[in-house]
DOLUMVEX-502536 format. One line per field, with one value per residue (C-alpha): x, y, z; residue in three letters. Coordinates in Angstrom, 3 decimals, padded with zeros to 6 digits. Last residue first. Layout:
<pts>
x: X	...
y: Y	...
z: Z	...
residu: ALA	...
</pts>
This chain:
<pts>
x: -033.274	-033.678	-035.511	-033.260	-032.170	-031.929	-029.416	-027.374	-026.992	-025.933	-023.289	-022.032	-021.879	-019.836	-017.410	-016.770	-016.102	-014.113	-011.726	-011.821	-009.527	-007.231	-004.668	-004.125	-003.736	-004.435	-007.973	-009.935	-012.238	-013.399	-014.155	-016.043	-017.758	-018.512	-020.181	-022.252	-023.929	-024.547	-026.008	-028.708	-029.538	-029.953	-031.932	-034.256	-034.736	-035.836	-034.588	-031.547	-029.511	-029.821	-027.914	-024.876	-023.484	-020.632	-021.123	-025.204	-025.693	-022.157	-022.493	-022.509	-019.781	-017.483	-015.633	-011.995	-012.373	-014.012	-011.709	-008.742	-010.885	-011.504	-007.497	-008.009	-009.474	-007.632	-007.888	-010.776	-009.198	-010.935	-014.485	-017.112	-020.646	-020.683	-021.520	-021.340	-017.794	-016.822	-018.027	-015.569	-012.627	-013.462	-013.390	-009.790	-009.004	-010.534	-008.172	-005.084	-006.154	-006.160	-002.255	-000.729	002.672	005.809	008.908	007.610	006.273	009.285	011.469	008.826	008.609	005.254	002.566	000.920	000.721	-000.887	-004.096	-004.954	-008.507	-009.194	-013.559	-015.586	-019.436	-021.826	-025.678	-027.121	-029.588	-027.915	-024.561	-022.595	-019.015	-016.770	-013.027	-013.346	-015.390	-011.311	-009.986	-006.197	-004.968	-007.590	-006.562	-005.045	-002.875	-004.613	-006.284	-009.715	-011.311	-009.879	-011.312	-014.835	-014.745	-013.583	-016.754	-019.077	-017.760	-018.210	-022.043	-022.937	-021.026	-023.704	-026.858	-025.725	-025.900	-028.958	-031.015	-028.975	-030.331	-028.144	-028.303	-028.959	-025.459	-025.248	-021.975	-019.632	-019.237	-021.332	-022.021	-018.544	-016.934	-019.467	-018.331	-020.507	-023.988	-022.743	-020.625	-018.468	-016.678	-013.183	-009.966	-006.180	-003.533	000.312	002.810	006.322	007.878	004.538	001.703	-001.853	-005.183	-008.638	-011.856	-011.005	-013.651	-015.608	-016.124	-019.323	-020.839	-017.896	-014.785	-011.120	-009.069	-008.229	-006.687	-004.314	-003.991	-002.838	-000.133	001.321	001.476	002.952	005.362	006.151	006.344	009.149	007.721	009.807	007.494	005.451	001.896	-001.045	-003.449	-006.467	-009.364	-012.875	-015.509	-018.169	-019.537	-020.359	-019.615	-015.973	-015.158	-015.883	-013.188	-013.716	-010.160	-008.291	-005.005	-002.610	-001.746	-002.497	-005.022	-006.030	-009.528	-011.809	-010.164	-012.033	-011.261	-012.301	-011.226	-007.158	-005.855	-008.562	-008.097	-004.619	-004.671	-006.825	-009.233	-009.771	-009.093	-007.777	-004.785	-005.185	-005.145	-005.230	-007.465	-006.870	-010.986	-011.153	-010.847	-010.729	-009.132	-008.735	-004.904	-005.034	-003.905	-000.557	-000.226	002.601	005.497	007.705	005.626	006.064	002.624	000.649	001.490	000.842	-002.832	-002.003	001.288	000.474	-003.318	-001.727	001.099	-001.679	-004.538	-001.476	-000.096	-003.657	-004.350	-001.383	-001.408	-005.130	-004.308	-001.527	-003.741	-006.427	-003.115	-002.362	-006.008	-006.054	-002.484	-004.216	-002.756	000.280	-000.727	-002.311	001.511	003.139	006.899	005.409	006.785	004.051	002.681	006.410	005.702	002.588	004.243	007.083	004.448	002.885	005.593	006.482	003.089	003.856	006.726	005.722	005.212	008.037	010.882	011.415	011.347	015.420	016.356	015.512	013.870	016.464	017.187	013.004	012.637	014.476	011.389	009.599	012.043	010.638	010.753	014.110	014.154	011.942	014.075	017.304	016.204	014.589	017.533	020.045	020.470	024.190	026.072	027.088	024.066	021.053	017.653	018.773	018.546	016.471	014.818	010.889	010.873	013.562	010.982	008.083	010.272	010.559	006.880	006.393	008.118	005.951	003.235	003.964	004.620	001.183	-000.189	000.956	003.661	004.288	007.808	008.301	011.570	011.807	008.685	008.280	011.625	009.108	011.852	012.826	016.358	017.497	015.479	012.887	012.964	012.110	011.644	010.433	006.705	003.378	000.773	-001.931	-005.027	-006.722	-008.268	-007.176	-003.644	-001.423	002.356	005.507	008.431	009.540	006.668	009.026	007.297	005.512	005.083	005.215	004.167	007.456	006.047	008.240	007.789	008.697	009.630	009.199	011.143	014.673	012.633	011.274	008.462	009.703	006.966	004.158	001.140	-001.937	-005.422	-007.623	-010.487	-008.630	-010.093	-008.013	-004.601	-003.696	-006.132	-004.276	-000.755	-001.642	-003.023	-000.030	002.243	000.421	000.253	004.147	005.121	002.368	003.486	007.053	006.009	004.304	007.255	009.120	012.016	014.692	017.206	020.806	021.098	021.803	020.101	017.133	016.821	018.666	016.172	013.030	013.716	014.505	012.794	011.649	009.262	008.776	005.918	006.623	007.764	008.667	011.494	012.144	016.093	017.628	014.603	012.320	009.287	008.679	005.982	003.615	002.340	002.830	001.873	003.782	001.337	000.667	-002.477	-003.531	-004.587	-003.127	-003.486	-000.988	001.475	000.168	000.739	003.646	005.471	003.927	004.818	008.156	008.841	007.973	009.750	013.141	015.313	017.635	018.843	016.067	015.578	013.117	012.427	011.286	008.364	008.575	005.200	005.799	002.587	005.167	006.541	009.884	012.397	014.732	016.682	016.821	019.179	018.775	016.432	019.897	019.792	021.052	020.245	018.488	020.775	020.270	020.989	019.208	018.618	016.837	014.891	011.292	013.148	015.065	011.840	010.066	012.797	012.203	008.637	006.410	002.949	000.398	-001.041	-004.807	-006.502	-003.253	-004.197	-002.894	000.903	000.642	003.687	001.447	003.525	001.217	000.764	-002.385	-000.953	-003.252	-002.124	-004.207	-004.681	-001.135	000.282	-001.631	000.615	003.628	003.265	001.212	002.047	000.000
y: 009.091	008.189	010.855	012.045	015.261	013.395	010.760	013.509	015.779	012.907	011.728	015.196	015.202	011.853	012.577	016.326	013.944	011.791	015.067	015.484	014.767	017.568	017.097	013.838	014.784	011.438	012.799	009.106	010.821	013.438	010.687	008.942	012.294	012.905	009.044	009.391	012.842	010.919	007.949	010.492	011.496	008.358	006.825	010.256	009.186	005.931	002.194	002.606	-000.037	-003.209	-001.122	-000.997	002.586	003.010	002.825	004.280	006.709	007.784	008.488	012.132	012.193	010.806	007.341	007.021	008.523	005.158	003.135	004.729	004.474	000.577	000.249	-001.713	-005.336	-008.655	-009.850	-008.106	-006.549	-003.518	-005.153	-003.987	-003.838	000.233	002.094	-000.166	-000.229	003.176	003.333	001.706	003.106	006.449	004.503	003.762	007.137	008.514	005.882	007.573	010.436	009.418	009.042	005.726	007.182	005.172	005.516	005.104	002.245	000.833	001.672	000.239	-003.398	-003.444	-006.340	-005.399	-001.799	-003.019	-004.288	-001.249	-002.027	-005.418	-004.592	-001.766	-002.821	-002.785	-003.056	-005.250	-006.441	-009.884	-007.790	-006.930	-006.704	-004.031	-005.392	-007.332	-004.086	-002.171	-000.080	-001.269	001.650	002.475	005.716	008.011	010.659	013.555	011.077	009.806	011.367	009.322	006.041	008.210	009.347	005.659	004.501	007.380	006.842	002.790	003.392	006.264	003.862	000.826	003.193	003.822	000.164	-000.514	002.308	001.063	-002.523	-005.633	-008.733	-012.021	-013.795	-016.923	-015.913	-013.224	-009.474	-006.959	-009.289	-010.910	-007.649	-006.528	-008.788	-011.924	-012.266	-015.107	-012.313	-014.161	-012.091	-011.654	-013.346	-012.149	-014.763	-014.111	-017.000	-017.828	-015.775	-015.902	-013.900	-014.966	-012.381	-012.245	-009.989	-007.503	-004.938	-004.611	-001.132	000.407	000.335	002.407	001.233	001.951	001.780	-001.965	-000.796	000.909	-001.961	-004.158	-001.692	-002.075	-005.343	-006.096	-003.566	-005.734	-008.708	-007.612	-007.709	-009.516	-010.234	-012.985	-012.646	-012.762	-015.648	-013.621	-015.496	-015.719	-017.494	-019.637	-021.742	-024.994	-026.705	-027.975	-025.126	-023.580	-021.761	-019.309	-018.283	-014.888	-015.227	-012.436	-008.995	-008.027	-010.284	-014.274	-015.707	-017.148	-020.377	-022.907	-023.960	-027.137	-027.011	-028.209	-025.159	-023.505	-026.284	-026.610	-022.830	-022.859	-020.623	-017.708	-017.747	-014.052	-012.136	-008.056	-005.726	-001.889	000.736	002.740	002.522	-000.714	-002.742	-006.654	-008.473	-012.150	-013.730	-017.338	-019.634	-021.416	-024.550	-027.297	-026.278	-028.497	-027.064	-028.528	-030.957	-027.588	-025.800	-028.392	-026.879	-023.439	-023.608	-027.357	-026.441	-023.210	-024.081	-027.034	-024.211	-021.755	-024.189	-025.568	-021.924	-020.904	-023.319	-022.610	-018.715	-020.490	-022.081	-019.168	-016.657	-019.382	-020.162	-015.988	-016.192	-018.418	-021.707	-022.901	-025.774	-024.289	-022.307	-025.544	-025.352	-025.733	-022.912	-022.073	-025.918	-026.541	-023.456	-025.262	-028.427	-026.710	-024.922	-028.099	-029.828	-026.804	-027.367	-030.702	-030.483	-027.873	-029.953	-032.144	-029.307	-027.224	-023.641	-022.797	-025.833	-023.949	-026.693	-027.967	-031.528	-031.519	-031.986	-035.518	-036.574	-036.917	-037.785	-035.592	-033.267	-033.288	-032.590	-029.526	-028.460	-028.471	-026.643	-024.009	-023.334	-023.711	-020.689	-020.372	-017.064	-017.714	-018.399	-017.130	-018.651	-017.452	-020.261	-019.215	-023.134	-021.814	-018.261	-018.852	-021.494	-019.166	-016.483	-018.824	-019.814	-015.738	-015.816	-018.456	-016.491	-013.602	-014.926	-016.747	-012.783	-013.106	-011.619	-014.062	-012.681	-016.494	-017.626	-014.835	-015.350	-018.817	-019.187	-016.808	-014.283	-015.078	-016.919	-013.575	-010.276	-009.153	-007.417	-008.645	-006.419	-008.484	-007.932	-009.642	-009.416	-011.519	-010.880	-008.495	-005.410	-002.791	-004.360	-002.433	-003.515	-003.439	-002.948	-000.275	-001.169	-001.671	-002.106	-005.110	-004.411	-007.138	-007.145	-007.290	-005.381	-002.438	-002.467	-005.560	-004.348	-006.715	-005.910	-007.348	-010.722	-011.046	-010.550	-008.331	-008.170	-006.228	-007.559	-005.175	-006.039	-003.116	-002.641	-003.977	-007.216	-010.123	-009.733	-006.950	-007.830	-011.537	-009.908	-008.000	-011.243	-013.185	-010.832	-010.397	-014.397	-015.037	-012.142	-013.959	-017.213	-016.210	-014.566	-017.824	-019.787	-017.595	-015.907	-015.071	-012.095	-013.235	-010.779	-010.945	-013.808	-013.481	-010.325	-008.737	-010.256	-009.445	-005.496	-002.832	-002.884	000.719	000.750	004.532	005.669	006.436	009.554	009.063	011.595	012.377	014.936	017.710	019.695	018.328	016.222	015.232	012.370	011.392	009.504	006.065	003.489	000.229	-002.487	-005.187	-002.236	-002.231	000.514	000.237	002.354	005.052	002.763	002.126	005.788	006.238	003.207	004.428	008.265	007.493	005.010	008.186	010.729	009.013	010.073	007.542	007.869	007.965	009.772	007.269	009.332	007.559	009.192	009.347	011.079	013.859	015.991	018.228	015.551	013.952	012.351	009.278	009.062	006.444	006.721	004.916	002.697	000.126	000.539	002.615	002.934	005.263	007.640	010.675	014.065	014.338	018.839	018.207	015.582	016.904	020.899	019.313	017.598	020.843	022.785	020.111	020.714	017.847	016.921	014.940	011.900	011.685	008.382	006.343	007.621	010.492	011.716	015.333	017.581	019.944	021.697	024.363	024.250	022.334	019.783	016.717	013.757	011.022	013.353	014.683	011.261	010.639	013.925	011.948	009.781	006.214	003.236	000.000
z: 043.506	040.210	039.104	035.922	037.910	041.114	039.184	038.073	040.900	042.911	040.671	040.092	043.928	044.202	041.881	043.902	046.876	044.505	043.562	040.070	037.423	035.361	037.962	036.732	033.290	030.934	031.574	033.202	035.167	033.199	030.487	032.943	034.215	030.097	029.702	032.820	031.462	027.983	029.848	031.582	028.145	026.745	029.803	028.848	025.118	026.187	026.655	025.839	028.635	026.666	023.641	026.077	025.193	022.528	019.104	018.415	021.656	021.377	017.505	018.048	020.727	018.243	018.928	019.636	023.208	023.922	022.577	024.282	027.195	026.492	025.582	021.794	021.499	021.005	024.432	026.707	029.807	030.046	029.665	027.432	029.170	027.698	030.760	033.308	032.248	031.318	034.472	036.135	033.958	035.835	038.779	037.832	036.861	040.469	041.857	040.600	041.498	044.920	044.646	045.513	046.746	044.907	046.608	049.672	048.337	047.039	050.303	052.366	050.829	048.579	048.983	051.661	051.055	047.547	049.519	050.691	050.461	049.230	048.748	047.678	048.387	045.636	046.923	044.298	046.926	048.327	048.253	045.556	045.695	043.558	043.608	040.214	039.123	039.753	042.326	043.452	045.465	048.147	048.537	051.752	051.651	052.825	055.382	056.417	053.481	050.489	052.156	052.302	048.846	047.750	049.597	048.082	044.770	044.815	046.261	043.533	040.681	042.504	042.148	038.622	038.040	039.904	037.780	034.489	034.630	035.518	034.106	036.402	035.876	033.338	031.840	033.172	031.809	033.717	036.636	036.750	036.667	039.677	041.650	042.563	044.150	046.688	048.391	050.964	053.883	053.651	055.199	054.205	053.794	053.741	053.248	052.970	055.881	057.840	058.170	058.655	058.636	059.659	058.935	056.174	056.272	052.376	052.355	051.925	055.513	056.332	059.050	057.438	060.792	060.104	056.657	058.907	061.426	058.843	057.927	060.698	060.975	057.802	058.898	061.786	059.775	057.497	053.583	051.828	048.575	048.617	046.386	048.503	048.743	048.977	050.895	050.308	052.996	053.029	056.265	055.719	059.071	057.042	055.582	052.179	050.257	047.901	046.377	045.301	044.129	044.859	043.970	040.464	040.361	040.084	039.699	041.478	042.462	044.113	047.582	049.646	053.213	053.710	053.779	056.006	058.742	058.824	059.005	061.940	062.148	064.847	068.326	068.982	068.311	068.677	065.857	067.637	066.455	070.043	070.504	069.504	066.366	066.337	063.652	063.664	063.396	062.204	064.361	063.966	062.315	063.842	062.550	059.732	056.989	053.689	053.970	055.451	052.709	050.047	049.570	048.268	046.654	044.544	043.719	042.567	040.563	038.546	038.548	037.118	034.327	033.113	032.585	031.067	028.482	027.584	026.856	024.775	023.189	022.427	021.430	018.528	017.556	016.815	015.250	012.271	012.615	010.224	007.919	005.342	004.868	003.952	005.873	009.218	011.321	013.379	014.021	015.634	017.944	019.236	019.433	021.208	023.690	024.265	025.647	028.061	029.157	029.472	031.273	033.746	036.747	036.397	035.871	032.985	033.892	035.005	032.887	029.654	027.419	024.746	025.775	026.130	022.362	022.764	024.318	020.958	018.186	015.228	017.910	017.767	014.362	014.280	017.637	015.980	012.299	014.397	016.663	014.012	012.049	011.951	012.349	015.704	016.930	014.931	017.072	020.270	023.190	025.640	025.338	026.390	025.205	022.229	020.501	021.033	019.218	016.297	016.316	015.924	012.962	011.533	012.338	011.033	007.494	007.967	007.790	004.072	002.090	-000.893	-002.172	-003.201	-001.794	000.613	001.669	002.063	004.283	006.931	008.205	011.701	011.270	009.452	010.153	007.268	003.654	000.303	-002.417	-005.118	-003.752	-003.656	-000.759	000.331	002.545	-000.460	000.374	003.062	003.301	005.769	005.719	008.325	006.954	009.450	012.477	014.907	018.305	019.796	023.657	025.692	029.579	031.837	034.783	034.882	030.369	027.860	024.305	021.680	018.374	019.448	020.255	016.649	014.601	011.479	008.544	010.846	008.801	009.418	008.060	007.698	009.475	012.469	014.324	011.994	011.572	013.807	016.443	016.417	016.636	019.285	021.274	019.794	021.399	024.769	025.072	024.231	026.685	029.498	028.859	029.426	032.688	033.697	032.874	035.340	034.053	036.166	035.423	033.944	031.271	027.602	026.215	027.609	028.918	025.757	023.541	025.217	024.677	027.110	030.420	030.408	027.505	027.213	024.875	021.054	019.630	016.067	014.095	010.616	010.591	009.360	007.715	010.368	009.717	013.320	015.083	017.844	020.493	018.962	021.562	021.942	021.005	023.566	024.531	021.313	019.233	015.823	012.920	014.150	013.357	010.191	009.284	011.151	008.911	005.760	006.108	006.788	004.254	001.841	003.402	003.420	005.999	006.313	009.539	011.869	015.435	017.272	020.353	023.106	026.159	029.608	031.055	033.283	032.098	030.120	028.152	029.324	026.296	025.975	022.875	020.024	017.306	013.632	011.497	011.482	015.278	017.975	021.529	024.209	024.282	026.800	026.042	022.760	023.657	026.647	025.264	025.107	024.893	021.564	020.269	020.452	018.484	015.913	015.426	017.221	015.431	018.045	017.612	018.015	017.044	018.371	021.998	023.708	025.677	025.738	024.655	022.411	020.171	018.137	014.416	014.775	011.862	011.103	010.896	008.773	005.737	006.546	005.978	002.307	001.207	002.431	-000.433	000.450	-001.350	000.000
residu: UNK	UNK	UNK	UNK	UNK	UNK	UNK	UNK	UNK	UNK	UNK	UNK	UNK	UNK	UNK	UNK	UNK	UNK	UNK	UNK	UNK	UNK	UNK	UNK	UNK	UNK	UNK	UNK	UNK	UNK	UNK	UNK	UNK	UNK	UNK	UNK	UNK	UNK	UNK	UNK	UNK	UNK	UNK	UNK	UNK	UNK	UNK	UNK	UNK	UNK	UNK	UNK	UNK	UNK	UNK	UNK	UNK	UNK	UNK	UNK	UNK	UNK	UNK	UNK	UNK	UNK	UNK	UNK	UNK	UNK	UNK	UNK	UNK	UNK	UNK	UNK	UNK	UNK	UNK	UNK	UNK	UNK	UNK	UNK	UNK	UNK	UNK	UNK	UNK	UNK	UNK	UNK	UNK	UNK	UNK	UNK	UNK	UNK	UNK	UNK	UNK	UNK	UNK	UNK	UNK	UNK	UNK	UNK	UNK	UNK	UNK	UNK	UNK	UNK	UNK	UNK	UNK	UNK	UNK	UNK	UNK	UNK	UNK	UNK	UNK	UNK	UNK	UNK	UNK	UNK	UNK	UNK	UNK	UNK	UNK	UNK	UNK	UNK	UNK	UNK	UNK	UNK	UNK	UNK	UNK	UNK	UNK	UNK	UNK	UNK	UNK	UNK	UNK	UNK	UNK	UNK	UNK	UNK	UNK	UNK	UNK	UNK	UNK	UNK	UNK	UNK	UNK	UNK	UNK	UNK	UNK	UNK	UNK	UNK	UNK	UNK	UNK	UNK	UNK	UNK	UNK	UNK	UNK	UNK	UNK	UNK	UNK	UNK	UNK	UNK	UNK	UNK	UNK	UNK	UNK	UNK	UNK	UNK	UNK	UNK	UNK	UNK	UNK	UNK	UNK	UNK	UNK	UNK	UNK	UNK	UNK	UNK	UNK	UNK	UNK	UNK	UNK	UNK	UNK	UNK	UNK	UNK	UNK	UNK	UNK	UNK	UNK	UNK	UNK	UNK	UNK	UNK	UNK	UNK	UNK	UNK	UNK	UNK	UNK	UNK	UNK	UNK	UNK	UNK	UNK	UNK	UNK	UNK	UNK	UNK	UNK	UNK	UNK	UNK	UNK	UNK	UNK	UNK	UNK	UNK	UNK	UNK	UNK	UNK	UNK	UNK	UNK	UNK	UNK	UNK	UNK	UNK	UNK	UNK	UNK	UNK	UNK	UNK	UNK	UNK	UNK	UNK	UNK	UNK	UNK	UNK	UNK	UNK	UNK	UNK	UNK	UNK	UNK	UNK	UNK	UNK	UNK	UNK	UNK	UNK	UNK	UNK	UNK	UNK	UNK	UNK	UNK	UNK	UNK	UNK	UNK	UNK	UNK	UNK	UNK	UNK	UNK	UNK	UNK	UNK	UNK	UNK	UNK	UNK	UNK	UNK	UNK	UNK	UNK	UNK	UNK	UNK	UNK	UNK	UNK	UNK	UNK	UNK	UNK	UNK	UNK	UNK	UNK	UNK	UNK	UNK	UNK	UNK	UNK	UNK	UNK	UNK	UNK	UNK	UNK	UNK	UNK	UNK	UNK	UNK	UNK	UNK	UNK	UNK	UNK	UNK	UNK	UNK	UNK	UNK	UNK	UNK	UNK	UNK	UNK	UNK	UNK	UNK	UNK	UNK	UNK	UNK	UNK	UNK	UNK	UNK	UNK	UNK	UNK	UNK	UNK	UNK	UNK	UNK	UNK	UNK	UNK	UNK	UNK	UNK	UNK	UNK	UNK	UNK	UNK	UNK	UNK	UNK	UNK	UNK	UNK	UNK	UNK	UNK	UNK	UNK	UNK	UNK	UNK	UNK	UNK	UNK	UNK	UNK	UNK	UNK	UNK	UNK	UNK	UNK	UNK	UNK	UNK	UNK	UNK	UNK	UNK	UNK	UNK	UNK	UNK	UNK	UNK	UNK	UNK	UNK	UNK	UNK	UNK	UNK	UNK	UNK	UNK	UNK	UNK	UNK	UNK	UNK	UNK	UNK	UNK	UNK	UNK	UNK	UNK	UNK	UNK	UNK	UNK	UNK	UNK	UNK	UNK	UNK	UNK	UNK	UNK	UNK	UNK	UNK	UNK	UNK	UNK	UNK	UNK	UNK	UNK	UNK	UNK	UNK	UNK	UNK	UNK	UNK	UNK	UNK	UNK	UNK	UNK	UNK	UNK	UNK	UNK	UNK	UNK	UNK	UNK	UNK	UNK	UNK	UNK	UNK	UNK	UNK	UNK	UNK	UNK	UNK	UNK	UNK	UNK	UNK	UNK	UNK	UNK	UNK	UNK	UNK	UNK	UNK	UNK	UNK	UNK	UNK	UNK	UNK	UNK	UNK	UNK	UNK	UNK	UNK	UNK	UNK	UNK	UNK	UNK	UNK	UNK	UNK	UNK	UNK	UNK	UNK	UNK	UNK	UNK	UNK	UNK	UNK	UNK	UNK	UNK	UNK	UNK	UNK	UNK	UNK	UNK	UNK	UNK	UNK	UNK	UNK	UNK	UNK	UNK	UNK	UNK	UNK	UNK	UNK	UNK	UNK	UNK	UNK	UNK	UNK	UNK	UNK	UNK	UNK	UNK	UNK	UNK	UNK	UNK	UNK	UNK	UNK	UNK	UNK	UNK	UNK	UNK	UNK	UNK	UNK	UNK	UNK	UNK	UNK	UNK	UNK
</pts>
């Protein structure tokens, strides 16, 4: 698809002012030169260098870290393609293109800062651990992007250069694919033609540069080689020779000689077969007759099935073999009791023997821990949160416990027992048989929800994170999100796992890091964006929901973005429409731009009194 730079101002549209903003894909801002110098005080520090160029680190004015792809070759033309199917894509396994420069001197791309580097230097280049779970999660987040390139855009995208030097993992190591060079947009046919044939050797598709035949199968088999690195970290050009692939396809060919090449760091009994599957998987991906090799959206599904089976096998092992490692007898848990000097004091509570060994199912696992419903022995129902381990010393464990144990509002879920010990930490909750509000807006078989109990929950969340913000200039509850929003027998939501991320952060890190209460008006913001539209924010294969939702015209709100079960009448409309602009107040990429939650909860107020529901 030839574009001339003429076809890149149609998509990018010149204000003539420099506005050092960090947006979504739809609106990418134009940077003058002088700009880019003041973004990265005058280039001063490198980034990195390849064949494209220099990359330099940069600050817009709302703090945001930003990269500055400064390019060598400045060719207009090649330019304008890459940037404009850059800005095509919306994904959040997609680094984000903020914007871009046509200097005299020089053709510049700001992208968002990835601050882990790239997935080949941490595997072959560095000596950090990688669990087989985080590998999962890289190889998942690629093949989700590469999926919604493929197959959900209007126009198909085929990025040309899969490889580890072109995923970018961020703080938490989540992929971001970046690169997009040589990468193609096909608006019609599914199959492209060329003589110029460019890729990375021992990634590029053989089929391709035999034939010229660009097809979204070229991806794939690309990304089978980077599957193949993931679970051997072994790189697949070594020493000039292009053996990985050739290695493993024969091995396999021998069945258990394939795990000779599994990292030994992951590959132990319990992960064999996933690890198994994985090379079949990545075997399927390179298959030298393109029929053969799945479409990337069956790829991200298996792997999505890999993980699973690997984290309900982990878990099962962690949570019910604790007792079985232990050499102690079990201590009691710890029960919290609040007086008048908000003290936690010990008290008979459950066993641990007892709650380890009662039946559990596993609800679902968060950014903190593993949440499970567990149902003792006389019948009773409870949830508990597994926390994640991190060396936390007891006595600020403690102290933080009786924090959250201050937090006392008919709103807020109150956290009823605790354990500590070096290798676990257990928190006890009441038992909500009506669900979270995530499962209720985007489970199966859940009684639906109508827009007069929704909007009576967002008033209930606002007033509880109002009240959490009140009790202290620096107070917030940290980890707001529907999976955290319980409903009671009446549809009452409750905010639940307050302060949870002070349990989980040593003291230097959070001190370093102050959970602002903005930060929690963005995440209720993303709330209703929820009840608003039924779309999830965590859906694979779909764009950022606010990114989506700022994506679509206010005139065709009522049309794109509301849940059509929810318009039932002009006036539902117009009450949606007032939801929809405190959302999008809400979630301003500004922080100081947001609202206060008290303010939240008086626009909610006026609102729902105006329409009568109150």
């Amino acid at each position: 698809m030839d574009l001339p730079e003429n076809e890149l101002q149609r998509y990018i549209k010149d204000n003539g002012k420099p506005m050092w903003t960090a947006h979504n894909n739809h609106n990418i801002r134009y940077f003058k030169e002088e700009d880019i110098r003041i973004i990265t005080n005058n280039y001063n520090t490198f980034l990195g260098k390849g064949a494209f160029g220099e990359v330099y680190k940069g600050v817009l004015d709302d703090n945001s870290l930003v990269a500055v792809k400064k390019y060598i070759h400045n060719v207009k033309e090649d330019f304008a393609k890459e940037v404009i199917v850059h800005c095509q894509i919306n994904h959040r396994n997609v680094v984000r293109l903020i914007g871009y420069c046509i200097g005299e001197n020089a053709l510049m791309m700001v992208t968002e800062y990835i601050s882990r580097g790239n997935l080949s230097d941490i595997l072959h280049s560095s000596e950090i651990s990688i669990s087989l779970e985080t590998r999962l999660s890289i190889a998942i987040g690629c093949a989700e992007a590469l999926s919604y390139m493929h197959s959900q855009m209007y126009g198909k995208v085929i990025h040309g250069d899969i490889k580890p030097a072109n995923i970018l993992l961020d703080d938490n190591l989540t992929a971001k694919i970046s690169d997009f060079g040589i990468s193609k947009l096909l608006s019609t046919d599914n199959t492209l033609y060329t003589t110029h044939v460019l890729g990375s050797i021992g990634y590029m598709d053989p089929l391709f540069a035999r034939s010229g035949r660009l097809t979204s199968k070229s991806d794939v088999y690309s990304f089978g080689v980077v599957l193949l690195e993931l679970i051997t970290r072994r790189k697949a050009v070594d020493g000039g020779q292009i053996s990985l692939t050739e290695n493993f396809t024969q091995a396999l060919a021998k069945r258990n000689k394939i795990r000779e090449f599994y990292d030994v760091k992951v590959a132990d009994e319990n992960s064999l077969r996933i690890l198994d599957g994985i090379g079949k998987l990545a075997a399927k991906c390179l298959a030298m007759e393109i029929e053969k090799r799945p479409e990337m959206k069956d790829v991200a599904e298996q792997l999505r099935m890999f993980r699973k089976t690997q984290y309900q096998s982990q878990e099962k092992i962690f949570f019910f073999g604790w007792v079985r490692r232990s050499k102690q007898p079990p201590q009691n848990m710890v029960q919290i009791h609040k007086n008048r000097g908000n003290q936690v004091l010990k008290a008979e509570g459950i066993e641990l023997e007892k709650l380890l060994e009662a039946s559990a199912e596993v609800l679902g696992k968060g950014k903190y821990g593993t949440t499970y419903k567990t149902t003792l022995h006389d019948g009773s129902t409870l949830i508990i949160k597994r926390l994640k381990t991190l060396d936390v010393p007891e006595a600020v464990f403690k102290k933080r416990i009786v924090a959250i144990g201050t937090i006392e509002h008919e709103l807020v879920v109150p956290l009823r027992q605790y354990y500590y010990s070096k290798d676990e930490k257990l928190l006890v909750y009441d038992y909500f048989p009506n669900g979270s509000l995530a499962s209720n807006l985007h489970g199966k078989d859940v009684k639906p929800v109508g827009w007069e109990t929704r909007s009576a929950i967002a008033l209930s969340v606002a007033r509880a994170v109002a009240f959490i913000h009140s009790t202290n200039a620096a107070a917030s509850h940290g980890n707001i999100s529907s999976s955290n929003v319980l409903l009671t027998s009446n549809y009452e939501g409750l905010v639940s796992e307050h302060g949870l991320k002070t349990l989980v952060s040593i003291p230097t890190l959070l001190a370093d890091n102050n959970i602002a209460q903005k930060d929690d008006v963005y995440s209720f913001g993303v709330i209703l964006l929820e009840m608003l539209t039924s779309k999830s924010p965590i859906v694979t294969d779909e764009p950022d929901l606010v990114d989506w939702v700022l994506s679509i015209p206010h005139e065709h709100w009522a049309t794109q973005a509301f849940d059509k079960k929810l318009l039932t009448n002009k006036t539902v409309v117009e009450e949606l429409v007032q939801f929809l602009k405190l959302a999008i107040h809400c979630c301003d990429k500004n922080p100081t731009m947001r609202p206060a939650m008290a303010e939240v909860v008086q626009r909610i107020e006026g609102i729902r009194r105006f329409y009568s529901w109150e």
